[in-house]
N, C-alpha and C positions, 0 to 999 in steps of 0.2 A: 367233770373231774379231770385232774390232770397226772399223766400217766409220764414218767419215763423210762427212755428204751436204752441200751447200750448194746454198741455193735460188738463183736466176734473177731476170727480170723480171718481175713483178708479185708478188711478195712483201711489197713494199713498205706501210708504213702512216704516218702521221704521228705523230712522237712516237719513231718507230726511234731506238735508241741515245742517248737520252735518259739513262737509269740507267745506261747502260755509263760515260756521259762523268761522270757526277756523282758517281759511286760508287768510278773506278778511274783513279788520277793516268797510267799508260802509256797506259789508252784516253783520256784528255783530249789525253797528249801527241800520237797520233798521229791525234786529229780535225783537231788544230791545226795539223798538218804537211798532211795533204791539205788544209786551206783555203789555206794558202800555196801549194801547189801548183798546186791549181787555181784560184785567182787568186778566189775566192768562196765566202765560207763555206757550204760545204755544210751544216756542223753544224747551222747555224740552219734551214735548209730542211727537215732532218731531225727535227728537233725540233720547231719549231712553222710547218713549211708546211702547206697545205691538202693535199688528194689532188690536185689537178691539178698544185700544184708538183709534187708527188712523178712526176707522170704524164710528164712533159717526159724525155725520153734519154737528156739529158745529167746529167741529175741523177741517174736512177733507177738507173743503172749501179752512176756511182762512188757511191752509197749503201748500195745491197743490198749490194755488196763490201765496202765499208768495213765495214757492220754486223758481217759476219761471219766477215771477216779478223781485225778486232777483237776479238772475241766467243771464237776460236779464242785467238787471242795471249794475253790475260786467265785463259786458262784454265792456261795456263802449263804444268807439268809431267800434269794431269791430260789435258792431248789427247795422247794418243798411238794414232791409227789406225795397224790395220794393214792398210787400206787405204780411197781416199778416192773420190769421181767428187762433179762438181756440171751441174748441169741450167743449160746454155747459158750467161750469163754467168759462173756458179758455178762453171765452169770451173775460171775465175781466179782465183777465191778461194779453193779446192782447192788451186791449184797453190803459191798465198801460205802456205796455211794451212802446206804439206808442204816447203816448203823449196825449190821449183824456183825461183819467182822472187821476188826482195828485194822489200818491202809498196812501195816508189818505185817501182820497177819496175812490177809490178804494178797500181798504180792507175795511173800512165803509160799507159799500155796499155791499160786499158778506159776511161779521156776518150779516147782516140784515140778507139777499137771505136766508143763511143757517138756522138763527132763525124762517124764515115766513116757507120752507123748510117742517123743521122739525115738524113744527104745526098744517101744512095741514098734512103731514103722520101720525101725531097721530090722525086726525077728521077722516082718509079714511082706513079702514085698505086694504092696497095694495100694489103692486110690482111690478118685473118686469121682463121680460126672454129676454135670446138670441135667435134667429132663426137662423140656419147655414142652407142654399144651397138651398133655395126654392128663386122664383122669389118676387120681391116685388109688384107685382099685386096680386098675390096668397095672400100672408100674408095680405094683405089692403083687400081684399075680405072677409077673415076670421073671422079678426074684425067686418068689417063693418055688420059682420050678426049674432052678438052673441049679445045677451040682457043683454048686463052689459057692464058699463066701459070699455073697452080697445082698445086701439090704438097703431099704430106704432110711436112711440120715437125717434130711431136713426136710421137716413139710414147709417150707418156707411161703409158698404163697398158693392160691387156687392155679392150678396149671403150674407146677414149678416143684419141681421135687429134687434133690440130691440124693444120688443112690453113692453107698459105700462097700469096698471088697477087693477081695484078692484082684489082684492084675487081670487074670484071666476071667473072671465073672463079670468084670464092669467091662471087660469087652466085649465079651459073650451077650451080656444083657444090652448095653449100648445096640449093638446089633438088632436086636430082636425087638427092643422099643423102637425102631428104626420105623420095621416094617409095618409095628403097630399104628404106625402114624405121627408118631414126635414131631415136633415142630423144628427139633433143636434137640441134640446131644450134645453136650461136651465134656471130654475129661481135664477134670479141673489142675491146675499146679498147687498141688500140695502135698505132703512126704506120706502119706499115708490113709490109712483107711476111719476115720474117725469117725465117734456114734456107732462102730460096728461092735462086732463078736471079735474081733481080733484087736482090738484095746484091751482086752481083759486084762493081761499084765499090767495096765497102766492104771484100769479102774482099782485091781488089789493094793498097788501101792499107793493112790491117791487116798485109798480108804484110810490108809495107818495114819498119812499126815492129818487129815481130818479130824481122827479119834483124837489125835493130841492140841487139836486148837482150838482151844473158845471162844464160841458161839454167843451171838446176844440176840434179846429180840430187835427187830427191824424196826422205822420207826412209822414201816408203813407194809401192806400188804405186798409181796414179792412173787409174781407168778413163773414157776421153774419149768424147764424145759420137757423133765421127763412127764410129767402129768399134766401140763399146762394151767394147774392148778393153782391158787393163790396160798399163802402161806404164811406163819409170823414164829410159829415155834419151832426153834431152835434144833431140835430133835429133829425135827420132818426135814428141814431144810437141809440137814447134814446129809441123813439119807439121800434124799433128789440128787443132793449136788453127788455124791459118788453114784447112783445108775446113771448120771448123763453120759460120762463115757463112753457107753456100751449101747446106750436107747439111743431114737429118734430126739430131735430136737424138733419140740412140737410147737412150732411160733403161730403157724396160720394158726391153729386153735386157741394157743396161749393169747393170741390179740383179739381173736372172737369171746373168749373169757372175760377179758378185759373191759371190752365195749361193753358186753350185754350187763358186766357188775358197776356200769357207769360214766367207765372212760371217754372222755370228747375229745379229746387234746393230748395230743402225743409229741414228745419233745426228744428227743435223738442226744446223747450225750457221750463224743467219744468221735475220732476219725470217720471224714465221708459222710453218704449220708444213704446209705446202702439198704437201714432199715426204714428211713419215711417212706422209697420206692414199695420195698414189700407190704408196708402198712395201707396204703393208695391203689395198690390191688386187692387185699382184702377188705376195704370199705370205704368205698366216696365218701361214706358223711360224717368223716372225721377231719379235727384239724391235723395237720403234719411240721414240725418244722425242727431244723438241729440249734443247737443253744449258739448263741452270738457272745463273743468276749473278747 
């Protein structure tokens, strides 16, 4: 069975969607339709901004989505998953890609995410690290006994954890997975502490936009971040998508979900190819590969 994945925040490069726009008259139309909407050519951002344009929220969002909403759409009769998940904002362009929510709709809704996003990271000042090679009991331990903010984020792969938190927790913790044995800490570049307790302000306001947008079924099972769980009704999917803010972003399970309900073949739709690397740690005996156009 074949499965696709859409990547997240820092996927991103300069030059994204560049050949989509020049090459494919529906993906010009609908770059030019999100610049209208968003009131600012993202295209151009995309195309010839530096990496720190690309680095900004608000941008990086509605870009990575766009890439790979578009990217999907273009492919026209050739996407047909039979089943899909994407890694935190990817979500969303999962849910575009499958038919839950209309491409307005959907980018709607992540310039929201990115605006509420960005406004919790300026109320909280905080961040976030990688963990390489320590177990994920260990790291969950670590947090759970430091007196500030921070939590595990992303179970992104067996040995690979993203911890999220206050400034001073993800140093505090960084430290002490240290001695634990890490292979590797890093604190990542990005404005904030995301998938934590300190998004709440951004999960309440993403809830409101939600409540007001409608929802369709998908046209294929959609496995979401906070339960890893696969999904088609519309209801459920609303829900997940507002606790992801706040939850773990559960992908090593969401891809073992996946496999064990059938999946052989995983297709990467979107900048980079950040997630066949994660998919290739969580299990050799799958195909991997990102879409070609």
């Amino acid at each position: 069975m074949k499965a696709y994945v859409f990547p997240g925040q820092g996927a991103q490069f300069p030059g994204m969607g560049k050949d989509l726009y020049e090459r494919s008259a529906p993906a010009k139309e609908m770059f030019e339709k999100a610049n209208s909407m968003l009131n600012f050519r993202i295209s151009d951002l995309m195309f010839t901004g530096s990496d720190e344009d690309l680095k900004q929220t608000r941008v990086t969002q509605p870009a990575v989505f766009l890439h790979s909403v578009i990217l999907a759409t273009v492919m026209g009769k050739e996407f047909r998953p039979d089943m899909a998940a994407g890694h935190s904002l990817g979500e969303f362009s999962a849910l575009v890609a499958c038919g839950a929510l209309s491409f307005e709709d959907g980018l709607l809704l992540v310039s929201q995410r990115a605006s509420a996003m960005q406004k919790a990271c300026e109320m909280h000042p905080s961040s976030m690290a990688a963990i390489i090679g320590l177990e994920d009991r260990i790291v969950e331990e670590v947090c759970a006994g430091i007196d500030e903010t921070v939590v595990p984020a992303n179970y992104n792969s067996p040995g690979q954890i993203v911890i999220s938190g206050s400034d001073e927790g993800i140093a505090r913790a960084m430290e002490i997975l240290k001695s634990k044995g890490a292979k590797l800490t890093v604190k990542l570049q990005v404005g904030g502490a995301f998938h934590s307790p300190l998004m709440e302000s951004a999960r309440a306001e993403l809830e409101k936009a939600i409540a007001n947008t409608p929802f369709s079924t998908p046209r294929c099972p959609v496995y979401q971040n906070s339960d890893a769980k696969p999904s088609t009704d519309p209801g459920i999917i609303e829900t997940r998508l507002v606790s992801q803010l706040t939850s773990p972003v559960k992908w090593t399970r969401s891809i073992e979900n996946m496999i064990s309900d059938g999946a052989s073949h995983f297709i990467e739709a979107g900048p980079g190819n950040v997630l066949q690397g994660l998919i290739r740690k969580i299990s050799k005996d799958v195909k991997t590969e990102g879409v070609r156009f």
